[in-house]
C-alpha positions as CSV (number, residue, x, y, z in Angstrom):
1,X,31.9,-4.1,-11.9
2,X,30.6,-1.1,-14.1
3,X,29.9,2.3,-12.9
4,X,27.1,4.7,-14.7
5,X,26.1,7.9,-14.0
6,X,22.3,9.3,-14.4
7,X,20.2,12.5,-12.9
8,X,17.3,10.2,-11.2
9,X,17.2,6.3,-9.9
10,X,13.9,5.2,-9.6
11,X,13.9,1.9,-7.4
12,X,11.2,-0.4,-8.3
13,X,9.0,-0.6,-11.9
14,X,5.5,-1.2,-10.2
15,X,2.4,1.1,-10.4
16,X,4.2,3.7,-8.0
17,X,8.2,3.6,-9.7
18,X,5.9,3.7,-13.5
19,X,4.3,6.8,-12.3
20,X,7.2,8.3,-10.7
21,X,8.8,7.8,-14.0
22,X,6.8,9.2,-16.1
23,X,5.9,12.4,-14.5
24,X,9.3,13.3,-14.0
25,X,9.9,13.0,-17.5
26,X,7.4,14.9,-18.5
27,X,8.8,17.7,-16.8
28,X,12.4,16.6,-17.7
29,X,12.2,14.6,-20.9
30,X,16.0,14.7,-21.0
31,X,16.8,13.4,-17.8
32,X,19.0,10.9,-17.7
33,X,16.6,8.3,-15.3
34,X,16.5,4.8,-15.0
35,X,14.2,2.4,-13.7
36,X,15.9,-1.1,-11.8
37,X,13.6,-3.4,-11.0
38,X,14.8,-7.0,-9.4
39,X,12.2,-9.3,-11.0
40,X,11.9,-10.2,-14.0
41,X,8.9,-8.3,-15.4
42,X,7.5,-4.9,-14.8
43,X,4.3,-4.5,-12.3
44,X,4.9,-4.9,-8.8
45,X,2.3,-6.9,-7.2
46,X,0.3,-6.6,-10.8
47,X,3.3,-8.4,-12.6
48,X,3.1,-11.4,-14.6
49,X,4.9,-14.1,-12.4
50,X,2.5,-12.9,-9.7
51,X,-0.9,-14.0,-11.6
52,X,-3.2,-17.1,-11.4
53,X,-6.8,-17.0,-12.3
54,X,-8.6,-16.4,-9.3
55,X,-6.4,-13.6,-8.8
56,X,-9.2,-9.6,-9.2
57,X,-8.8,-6.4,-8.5
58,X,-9.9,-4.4,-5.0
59,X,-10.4,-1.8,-7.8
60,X,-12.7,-0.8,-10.7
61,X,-12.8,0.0,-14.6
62,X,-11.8,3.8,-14.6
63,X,-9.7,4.1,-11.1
64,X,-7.4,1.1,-12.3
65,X,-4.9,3.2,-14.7
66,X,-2.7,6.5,-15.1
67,X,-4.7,9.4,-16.1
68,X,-3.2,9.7,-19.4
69,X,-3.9,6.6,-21.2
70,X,-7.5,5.2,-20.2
71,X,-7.6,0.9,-19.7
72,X,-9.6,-1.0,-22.2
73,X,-12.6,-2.1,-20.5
74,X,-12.1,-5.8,-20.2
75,X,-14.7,-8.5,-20.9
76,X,-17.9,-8.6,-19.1
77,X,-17.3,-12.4,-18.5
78,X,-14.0,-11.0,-16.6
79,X,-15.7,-8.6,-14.6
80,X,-17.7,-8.0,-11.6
81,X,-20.0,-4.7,-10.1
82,X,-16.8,-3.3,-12.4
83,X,-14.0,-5.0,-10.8
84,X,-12.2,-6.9,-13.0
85,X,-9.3,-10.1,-12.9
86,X,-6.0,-8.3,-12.1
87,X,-4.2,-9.8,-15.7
88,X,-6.0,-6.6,-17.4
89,X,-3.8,-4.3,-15.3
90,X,-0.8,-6.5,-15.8
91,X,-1.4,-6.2,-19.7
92,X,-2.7,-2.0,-19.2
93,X,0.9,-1.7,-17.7
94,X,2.8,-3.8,-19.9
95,X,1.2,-1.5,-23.2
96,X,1.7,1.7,-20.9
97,X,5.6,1.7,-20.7
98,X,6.1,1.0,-24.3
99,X,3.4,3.9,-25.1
100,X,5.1,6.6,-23.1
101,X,8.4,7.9,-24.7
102,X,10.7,10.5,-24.0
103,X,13.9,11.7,-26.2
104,X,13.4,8.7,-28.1
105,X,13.5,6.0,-25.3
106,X,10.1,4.4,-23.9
107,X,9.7,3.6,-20.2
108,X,10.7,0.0,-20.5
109,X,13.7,0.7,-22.5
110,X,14.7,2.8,-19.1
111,X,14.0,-0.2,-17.1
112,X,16.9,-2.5,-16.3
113,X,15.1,-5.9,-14.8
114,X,16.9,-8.3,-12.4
115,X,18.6,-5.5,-10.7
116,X,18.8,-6.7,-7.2
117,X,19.8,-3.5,-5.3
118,X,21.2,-4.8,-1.8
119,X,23.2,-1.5,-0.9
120,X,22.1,1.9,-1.4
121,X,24.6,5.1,0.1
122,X,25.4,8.8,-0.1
123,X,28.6,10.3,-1.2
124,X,29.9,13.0,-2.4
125,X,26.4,14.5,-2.8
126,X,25.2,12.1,-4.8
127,X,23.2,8.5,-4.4
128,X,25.2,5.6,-4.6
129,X,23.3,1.7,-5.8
130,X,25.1,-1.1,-5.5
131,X,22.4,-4.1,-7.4
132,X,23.6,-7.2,-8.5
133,X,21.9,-8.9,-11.6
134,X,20.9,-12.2,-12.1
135,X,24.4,-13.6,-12.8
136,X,25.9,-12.2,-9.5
137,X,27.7,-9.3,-11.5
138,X,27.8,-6.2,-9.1
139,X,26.9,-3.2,-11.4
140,X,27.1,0.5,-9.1
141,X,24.9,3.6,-10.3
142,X,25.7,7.0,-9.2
143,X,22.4,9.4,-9.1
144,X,21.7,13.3,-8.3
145,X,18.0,12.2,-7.1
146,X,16.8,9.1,-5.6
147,X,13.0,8.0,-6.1
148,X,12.4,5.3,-3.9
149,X,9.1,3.1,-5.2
150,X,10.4,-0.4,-3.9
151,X,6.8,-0.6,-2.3
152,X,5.2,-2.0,0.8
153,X,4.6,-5.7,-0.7
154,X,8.3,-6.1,-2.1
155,X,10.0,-8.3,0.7
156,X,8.3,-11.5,2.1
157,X,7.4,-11.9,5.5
158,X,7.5,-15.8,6.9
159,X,7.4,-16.0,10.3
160,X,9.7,-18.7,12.5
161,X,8.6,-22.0,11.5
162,X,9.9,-24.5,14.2
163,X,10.7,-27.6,12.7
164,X,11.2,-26.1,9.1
165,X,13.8,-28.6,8.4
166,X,12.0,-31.8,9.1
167,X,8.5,-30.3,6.9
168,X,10.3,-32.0,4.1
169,X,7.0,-30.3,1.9
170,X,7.1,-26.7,-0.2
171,X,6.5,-23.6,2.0
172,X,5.5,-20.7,-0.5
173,X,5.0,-17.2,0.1
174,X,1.8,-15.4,-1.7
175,X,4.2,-13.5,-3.8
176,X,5.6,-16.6,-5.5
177,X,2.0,-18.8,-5.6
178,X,1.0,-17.8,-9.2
179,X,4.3,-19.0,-10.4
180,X,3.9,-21.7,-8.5
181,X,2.6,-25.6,-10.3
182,X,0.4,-26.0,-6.8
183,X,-2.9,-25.2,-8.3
184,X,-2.2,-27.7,-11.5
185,X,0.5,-30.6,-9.7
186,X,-1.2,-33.8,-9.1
187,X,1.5,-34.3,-6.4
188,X,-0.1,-31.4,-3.9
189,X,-3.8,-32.7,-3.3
190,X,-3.7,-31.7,0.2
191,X,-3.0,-27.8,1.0
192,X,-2.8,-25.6,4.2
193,X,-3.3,-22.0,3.8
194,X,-1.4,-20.1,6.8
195,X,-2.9,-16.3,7.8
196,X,-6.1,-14.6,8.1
197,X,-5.8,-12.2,5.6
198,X,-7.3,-11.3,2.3
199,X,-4.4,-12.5,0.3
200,X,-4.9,-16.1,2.0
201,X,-8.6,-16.0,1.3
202,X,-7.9,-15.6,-1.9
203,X,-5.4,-19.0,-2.3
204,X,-7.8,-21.1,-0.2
205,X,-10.6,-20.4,-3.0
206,X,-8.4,-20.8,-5.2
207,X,-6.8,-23.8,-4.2
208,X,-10.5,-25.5,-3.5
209,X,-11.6,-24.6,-7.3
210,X,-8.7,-26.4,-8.4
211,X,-9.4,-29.6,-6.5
212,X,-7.5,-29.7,-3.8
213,X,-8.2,-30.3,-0.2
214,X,-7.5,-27.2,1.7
215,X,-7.4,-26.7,5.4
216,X,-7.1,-22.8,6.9
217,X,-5.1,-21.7,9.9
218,X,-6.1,-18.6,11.2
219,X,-4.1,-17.4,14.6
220,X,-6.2,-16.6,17.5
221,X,-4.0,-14.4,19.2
222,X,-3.1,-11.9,16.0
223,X,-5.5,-9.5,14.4
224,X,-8.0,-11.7,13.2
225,X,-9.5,-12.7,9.8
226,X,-10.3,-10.5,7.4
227,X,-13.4,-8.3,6.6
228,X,-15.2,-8.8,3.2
229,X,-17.5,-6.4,2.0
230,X,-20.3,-6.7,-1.0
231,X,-19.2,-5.0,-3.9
232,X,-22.4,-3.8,-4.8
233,X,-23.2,-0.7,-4.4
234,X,-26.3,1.6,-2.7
235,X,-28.0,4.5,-4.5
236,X,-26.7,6.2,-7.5
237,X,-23.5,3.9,-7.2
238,X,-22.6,0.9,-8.8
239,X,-20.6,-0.7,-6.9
240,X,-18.9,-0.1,-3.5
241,X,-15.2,1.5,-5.2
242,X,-17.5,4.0,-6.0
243,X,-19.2,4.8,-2.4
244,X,-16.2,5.0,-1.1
245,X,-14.8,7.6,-3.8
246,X,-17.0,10.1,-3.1
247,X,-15.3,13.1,-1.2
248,X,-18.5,13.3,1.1
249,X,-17.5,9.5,2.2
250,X,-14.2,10.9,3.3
251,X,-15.9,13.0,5.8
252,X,-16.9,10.2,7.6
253,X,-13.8,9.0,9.1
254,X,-12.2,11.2,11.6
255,X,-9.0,12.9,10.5
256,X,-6.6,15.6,9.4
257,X,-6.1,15.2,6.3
258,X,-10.7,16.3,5.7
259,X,-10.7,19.6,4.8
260,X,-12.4,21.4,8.1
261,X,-16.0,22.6,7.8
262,X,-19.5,23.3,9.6
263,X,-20.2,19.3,8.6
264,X,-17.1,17.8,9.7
265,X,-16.9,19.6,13.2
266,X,-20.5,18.5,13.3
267,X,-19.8,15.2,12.8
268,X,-16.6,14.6,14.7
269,X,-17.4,17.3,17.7
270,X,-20.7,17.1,18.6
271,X,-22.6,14.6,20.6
272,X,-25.6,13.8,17.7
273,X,-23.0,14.0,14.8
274,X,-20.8,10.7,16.3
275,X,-23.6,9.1,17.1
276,X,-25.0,9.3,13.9
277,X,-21.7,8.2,12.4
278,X,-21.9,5.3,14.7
279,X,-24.8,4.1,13.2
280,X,-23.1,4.5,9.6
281,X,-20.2,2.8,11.0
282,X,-22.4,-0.2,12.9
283,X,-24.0,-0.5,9.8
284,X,-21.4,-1.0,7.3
285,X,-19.6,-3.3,10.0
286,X,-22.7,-5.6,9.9
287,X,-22.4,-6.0,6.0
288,X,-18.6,-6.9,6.6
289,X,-19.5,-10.0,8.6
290,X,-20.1,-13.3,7.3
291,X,-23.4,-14.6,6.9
292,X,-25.5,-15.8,9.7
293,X,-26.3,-19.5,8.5
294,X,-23.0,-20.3,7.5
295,X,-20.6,-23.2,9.4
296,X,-17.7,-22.4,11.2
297,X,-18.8,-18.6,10.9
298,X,-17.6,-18.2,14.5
299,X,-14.0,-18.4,13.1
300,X,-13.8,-16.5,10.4
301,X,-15.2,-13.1,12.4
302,X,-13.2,-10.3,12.8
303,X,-11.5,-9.5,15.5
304,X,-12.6,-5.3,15.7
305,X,-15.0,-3.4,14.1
306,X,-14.6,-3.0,10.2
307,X,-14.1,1.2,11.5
308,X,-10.9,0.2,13.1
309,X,-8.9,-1.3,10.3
310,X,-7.2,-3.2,12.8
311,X,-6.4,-6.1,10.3
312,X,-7.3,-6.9,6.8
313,X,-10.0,-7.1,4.2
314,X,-11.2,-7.0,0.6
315,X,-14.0,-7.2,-1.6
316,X,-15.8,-10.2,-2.3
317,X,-15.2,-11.1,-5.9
318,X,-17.2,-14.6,-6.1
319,X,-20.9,-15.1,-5.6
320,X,-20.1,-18.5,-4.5
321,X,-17.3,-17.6,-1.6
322,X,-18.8,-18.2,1.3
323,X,-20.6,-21.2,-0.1
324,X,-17.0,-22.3,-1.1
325,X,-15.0,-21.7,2.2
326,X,-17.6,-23.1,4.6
327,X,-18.4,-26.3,2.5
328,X,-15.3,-27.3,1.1
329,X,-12.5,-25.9,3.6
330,X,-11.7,-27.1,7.3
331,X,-11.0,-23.8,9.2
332,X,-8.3,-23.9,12.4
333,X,-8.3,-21.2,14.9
334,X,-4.7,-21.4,16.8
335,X,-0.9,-20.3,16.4
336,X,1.2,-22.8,14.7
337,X,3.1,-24.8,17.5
338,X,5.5,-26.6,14.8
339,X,6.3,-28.4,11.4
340,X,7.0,-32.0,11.1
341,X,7.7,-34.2,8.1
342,X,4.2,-33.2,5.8
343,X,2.5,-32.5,8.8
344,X,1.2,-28.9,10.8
345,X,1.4,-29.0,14.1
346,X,-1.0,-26.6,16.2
347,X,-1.0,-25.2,19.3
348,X,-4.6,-26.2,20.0
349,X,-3.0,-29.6,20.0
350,X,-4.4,-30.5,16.3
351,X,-2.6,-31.7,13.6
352,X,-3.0,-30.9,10.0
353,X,-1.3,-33.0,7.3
354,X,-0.5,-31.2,3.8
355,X,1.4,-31.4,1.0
356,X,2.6,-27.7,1.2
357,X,1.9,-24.6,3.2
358,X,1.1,-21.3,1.4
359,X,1.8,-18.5,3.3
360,X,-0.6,-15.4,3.4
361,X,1.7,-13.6,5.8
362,X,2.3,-10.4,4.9
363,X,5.6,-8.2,4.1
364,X,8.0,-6.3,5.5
365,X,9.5,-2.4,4.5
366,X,11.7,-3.0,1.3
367,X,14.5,-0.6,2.7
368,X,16.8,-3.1,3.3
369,X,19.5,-1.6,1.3
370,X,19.8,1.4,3.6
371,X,22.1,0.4,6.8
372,X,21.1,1.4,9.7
373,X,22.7,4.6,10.2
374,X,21.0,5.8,6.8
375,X,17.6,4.7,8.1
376,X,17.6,6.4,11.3
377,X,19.1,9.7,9.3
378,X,16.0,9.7,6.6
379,X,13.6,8.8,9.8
380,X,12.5,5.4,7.9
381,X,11.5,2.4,10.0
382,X,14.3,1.2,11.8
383,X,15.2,-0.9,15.2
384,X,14.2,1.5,18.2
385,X,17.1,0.2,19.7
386,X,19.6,1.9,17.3
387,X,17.5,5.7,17.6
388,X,20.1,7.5,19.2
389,X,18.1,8.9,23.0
390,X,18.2,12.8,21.8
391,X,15.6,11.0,18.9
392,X,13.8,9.2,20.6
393,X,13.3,12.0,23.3
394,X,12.2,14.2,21.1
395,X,9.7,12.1,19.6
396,X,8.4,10.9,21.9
397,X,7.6,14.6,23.5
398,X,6.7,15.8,20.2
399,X,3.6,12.7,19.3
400,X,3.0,13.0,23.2
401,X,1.6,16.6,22.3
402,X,0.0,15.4,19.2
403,X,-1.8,12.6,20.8
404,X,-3.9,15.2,22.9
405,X,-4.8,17.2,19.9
406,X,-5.7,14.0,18.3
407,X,-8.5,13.3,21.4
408,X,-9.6,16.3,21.5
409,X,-10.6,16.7,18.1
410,X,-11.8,13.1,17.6
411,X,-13.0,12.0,20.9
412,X,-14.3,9.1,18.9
413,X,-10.1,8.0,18.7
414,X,-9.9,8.3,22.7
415,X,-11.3,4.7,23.6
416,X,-10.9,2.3,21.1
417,X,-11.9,-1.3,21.4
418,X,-10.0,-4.3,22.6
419,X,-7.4,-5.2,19.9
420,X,-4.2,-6.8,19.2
421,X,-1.0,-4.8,18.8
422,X,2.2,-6.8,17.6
423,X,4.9,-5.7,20.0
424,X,6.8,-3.4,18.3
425,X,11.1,-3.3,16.9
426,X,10.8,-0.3,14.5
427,X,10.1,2.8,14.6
428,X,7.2,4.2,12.6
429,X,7.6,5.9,8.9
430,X,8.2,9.5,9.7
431,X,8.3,11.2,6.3
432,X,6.5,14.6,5.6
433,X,3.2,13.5,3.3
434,X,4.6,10.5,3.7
435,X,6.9,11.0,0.4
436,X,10.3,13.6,1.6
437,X,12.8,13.3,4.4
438,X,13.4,16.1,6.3
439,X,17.1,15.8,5.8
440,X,17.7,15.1,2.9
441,X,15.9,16.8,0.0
442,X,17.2,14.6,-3.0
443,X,15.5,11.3,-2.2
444,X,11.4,10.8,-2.0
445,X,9.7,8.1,-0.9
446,X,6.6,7.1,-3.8
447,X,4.1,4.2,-3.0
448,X,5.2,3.8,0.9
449,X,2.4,4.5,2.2
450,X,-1.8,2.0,2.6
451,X,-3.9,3.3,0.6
452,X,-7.1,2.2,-1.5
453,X,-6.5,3.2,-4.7
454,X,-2.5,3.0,-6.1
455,X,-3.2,4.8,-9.3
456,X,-4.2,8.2,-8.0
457,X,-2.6,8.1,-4.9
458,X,0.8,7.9,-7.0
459,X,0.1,10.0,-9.3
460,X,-0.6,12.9,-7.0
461,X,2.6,11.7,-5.4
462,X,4.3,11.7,-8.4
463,X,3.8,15.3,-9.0
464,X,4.1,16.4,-5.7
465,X,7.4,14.9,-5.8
466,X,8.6,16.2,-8.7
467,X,8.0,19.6,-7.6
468,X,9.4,19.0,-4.2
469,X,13.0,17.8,-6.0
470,X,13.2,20.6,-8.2
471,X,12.5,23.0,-5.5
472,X,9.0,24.0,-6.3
473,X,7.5,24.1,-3.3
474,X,6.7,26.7,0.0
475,X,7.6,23.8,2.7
476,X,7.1,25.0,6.5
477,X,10.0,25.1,8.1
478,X,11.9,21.7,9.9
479,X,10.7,22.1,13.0
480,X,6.4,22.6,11.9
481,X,7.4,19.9,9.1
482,X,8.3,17.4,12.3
483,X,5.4,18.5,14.5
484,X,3.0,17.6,11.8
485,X,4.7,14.7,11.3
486,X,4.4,13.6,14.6
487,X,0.6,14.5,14.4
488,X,-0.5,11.9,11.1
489,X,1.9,9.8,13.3
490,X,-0.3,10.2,16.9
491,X,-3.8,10.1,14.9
492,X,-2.8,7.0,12.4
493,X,-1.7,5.3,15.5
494,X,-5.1,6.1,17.0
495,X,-7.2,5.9,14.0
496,X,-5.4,2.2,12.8
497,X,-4.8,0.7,15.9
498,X,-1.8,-1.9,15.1
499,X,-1.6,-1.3,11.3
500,X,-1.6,2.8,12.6
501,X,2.0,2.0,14.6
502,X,3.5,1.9,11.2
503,X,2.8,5.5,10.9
504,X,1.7,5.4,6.7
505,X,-2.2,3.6,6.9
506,X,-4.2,5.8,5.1
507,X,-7.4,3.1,4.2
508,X,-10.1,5.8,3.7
509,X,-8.2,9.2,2.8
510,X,-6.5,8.3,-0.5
511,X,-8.9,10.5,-2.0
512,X,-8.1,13.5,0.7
513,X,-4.7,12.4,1.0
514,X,-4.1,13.1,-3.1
515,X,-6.3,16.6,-2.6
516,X,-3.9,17.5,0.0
517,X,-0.5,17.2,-2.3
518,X,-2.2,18.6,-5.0
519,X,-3.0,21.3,-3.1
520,X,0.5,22.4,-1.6
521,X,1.5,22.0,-5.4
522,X,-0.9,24.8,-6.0
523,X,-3.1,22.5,-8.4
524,X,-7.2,22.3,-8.6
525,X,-8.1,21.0,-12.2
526,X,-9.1,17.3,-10.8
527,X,-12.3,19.5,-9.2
528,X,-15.8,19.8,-10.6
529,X,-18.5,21.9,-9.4
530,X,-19.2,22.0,-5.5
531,X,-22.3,19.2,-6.0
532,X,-20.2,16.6,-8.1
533,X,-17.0,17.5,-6.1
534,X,-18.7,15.6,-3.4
535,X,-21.1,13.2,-4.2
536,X,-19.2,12.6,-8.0
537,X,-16.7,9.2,-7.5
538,X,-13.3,10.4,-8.2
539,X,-11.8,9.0,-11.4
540,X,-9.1,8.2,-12.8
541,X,-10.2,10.8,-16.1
542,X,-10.3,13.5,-13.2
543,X,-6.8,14.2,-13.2
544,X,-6.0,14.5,-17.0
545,X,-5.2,17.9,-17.1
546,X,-3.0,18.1,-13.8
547,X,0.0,17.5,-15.9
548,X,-0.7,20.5,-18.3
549,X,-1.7,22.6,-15.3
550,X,1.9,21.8,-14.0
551,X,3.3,22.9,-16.7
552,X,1.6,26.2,-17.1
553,X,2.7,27.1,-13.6
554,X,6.1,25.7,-13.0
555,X,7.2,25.3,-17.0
556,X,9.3,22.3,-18.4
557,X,12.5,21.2,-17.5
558,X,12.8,23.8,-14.1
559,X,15.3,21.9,-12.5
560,X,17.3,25.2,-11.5
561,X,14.2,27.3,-10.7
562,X,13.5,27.9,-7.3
563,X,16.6,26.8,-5.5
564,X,15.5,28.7,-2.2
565,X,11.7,27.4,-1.8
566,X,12.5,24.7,0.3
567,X,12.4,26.5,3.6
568,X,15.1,23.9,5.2
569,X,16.0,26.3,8.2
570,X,14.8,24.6,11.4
């Protein structure tokens, strides 16, 4: 059992531990940091042993990499209204780590893979990892500063399969169906896809291109299927990445995080100004639906308006998609009652025999190497039966007050439709930005939160972070730091419905949401001229000089500087 010592742990190589990474070192390029990552290869959900063909981007060329090292443009054949097949981000990240070097060690020399960290502590002042590699030898790190980027789609989610034991066929998570032989085994010709979501859309086409019969259950008591939109775009814009980039779009969903103006309190406070973004939002909810004149359509509609965000959704990255799904695919709309041997049983009273059931599921939080004293301490999600009362009191008064400000600023929020809301065992993410405890200043949270866009979103986290562990920034004091916690709690509640009660949904603000840290870092360079500011989309090339407008304000290597800015006094 060895035992090293290093400034920064960074937990998890994906888009959001890579950009962690790197902007630290920039700052610090002497640090002693270390990436551990539990797979095998570096990427996250963009990794390797993740990929099969069918497998594209929600993203587009010039939003789809880190801000200093632009992504080849990848083949026309292998694009679409600019999205492109997700492989061209695994291979842009791959090149990325061994391009970026600091005191003569690249990022994927600092990356240790098959680190399995199952127990993360504090003592002494300093972070404790416990990770186990892939022989079962326990290896313990000791760290100063803790970057957390384990991610939201880290840790399977299978629900309770009754009669798992007697299925007697392969039951396979999304995560694990690239790696998979399903697609290519001449033993699988039948296949049940389980879930409504984008992810399981995205295995039944799959699965029917390669052959195979393919039958899709989609629950009728949970959110409902996903939302697919056109990625074309309208206008100026060429695709629909890029409509939605535009600061101006931001403007149109009701929250916080917009910048407050004579068009925003138009928009959200007026009578005529909601109901002229009711029409935009009717409208944009029509395009989301499937197609009139195709069978089965009746089943595969979503369960709230696209405005909502109550469930899923994606882009549509085939022409031939709905041609596919409706032809080729028999659709099932009912919970699973049980397994039997090669054989789904439903509650509907139908019976669907398979040769394996993929699982479009979903995830849960990867913080299960924090017990559950740490978790309640650092306000991460954790059983509401284990908040202590004086906690649970006083948050409960605290996002009671912040619900009525949420109403009364956004009386669109006050009466949302009809939905489904999964009875609930955890507590919400209650983290400042959504990145720093408010306990513990020398841990941060990067890539925890639903966004659209990874790349900038991190980024901006990334350097908000950085300042925010070396002391950098003007914080409020603990007590306004919880009471506007509790607020992006109240409104992402009302604003997300179910996916809200996690307390980190943030669909159509990643592009306020990165103006907001960069803001409180006292950064501006990612702006253009008022006109372009809000009808430009925001790319990628936007932020380039960020990191040298760091620099110039808060110098290199500033770990000791501004030990008091922190503001922790409650």
């Amino acid at each position: 059992m060895g035992s090293q010592e290093f400034d920064v742990i960074v937990l998890g190589a994906g888009i959001s531990g890579i950009a962690a990474a790197r902007f630290y070192l920039e700052v610090h390029p002497e640090c002693r940091l270390s990436l551990l990552e539990k797979d095998t290869c570096l990427g996250g959900v963009w990794n390797s042993r993740r990929a099969y063909e069918g497998f594209w981007t929600q993203w587009i060329v010039g939003t789809a990499e880190f801000s200093d090292i632009p992504m080849p443009r990848p083949p026309e054949n292998d694009t679409y209204y600019d999205f492109f097949k997700a492989k061209y981000t695994t291979m842009y990240l791959e090149d990325y780590v061994d391009r970026r070097t600091y005191a003569g060690e690249t990022l994927r020399e600092r990356i240790r893979f098959g680190s399995h960290v199952h127990k993360v502590m504090k003592a002494r002042e300093k972070w404790v990892i416990y990770s186990k590699d892939k022989t079962g030898d326990t290896h313990i790190f000791h760290a100063t500063k803790l970057i957390v980027a384990s991610g939201l789609t880290s840790r399977q989610y299978i629900p309770s399969l009754s009669g798992k034991e007697k299925f007697d066929r392969p039951i396979i998570h999304q995560e694990n169906f690239g790696q998979s032989s399903i697609l290519s085994s001449p033993d699988v010709q039948r296949v049940t896809v389980l879930g409504g979501a984008k992810s399981s859309a995205d295995m039944v086409y799959a699965s029917v291109k390669a052959g195979k019969k393919v039958s899709w259950i989609v629950r009728d008591t949970g959110t409902g299927p996903a939302f697919f939109l056109s990625p074309k775009g309208k206008g100026p814009y060429k695709n629909a990445f890029e409509l939605g980039s535009i600061r101006v779009a931001s403007t149109l969903s009701p929250s916080f995080l917009v910048p407050e103006s004579w068009w925003t309190r138009f928009l959200h406070e007026t009578k005529l100004g909601r109901k002229i973004l009711q029409g935009i939002w009717t409208g944009a909810n029509a395009e989301a639906m499937p197609p009139e004149n195709i069978k089965h359509r009746e089943k595969l509609l979503p369960h709230t308006p696209i405005f909502w965000q109550n469930g899923t959704g994606g882009l549509l990255n085939h022409t031939d998609f709905w041609e596919t799904i409706t032809d080729s695919v028999e659709i099932y709309q009912s919970d699973l009652r049980e397994l039997d041997a090669g054989l789904v049983r439903l509650k509907s009273g139908e019976e669907v025999p398979t040769d394996v059931l993929l699982c479009g599921t979903g995830w849960l939080p990867a913080l299960d190497f924090f017990d559950n004293d740490l978790l309640v301490t650092l306000d991460l999600p954790h059983e509401i039966a284990d908040e202590p009362v004086e906690y649970s009191e006083k948050w409960a008064t605290l996002e009671k007050e912040a619900d009525q400000k949420v109403i009364q600023k956004f009386p669109m929020l006050a009466t949302p439709p009809a939905h489904y809301t999964k009875p609930r065992t955890l507590t919400p993410y209650r983290l400042y930005n959504g990145i720093a405890s408010i306990r513990d200043d020398s841990i941060v949270f990067i890539g925890h939160v639903l966004v659209g866009n990874y790349f900038s979103v991190t980024e901006a986290q990334a350097i908000w972070a950085t300042a925010y562990l070396d002391k950098q920034l003007m914080l409020p004091s603990i007590a306004e730091r919880e009471k506007q916690i509790a607020l992006f709690t109240a409104w992402c509640r009302r604003r997300y419905l179910n996916n809200g009660e996690n307390g980190n949904w943030m669909t159509f603000e990643f592009i306020v949401y990165s103006d907001h840290l960069l803001h409180e870092v006292g950064l501006s360079s990612n702006r253009k001229s008022w006109f372009k500011n809000l009808f430009s989309p925001c790319m990628m090339r936007d932020m380039a000089g960020l990191r040298d407008e760091y620099m110039a304000k808060y110098g290199n290597d500033t770990t000791a500087l501004g030990a008091s800015k922190h503001g922790l006094s409650s």
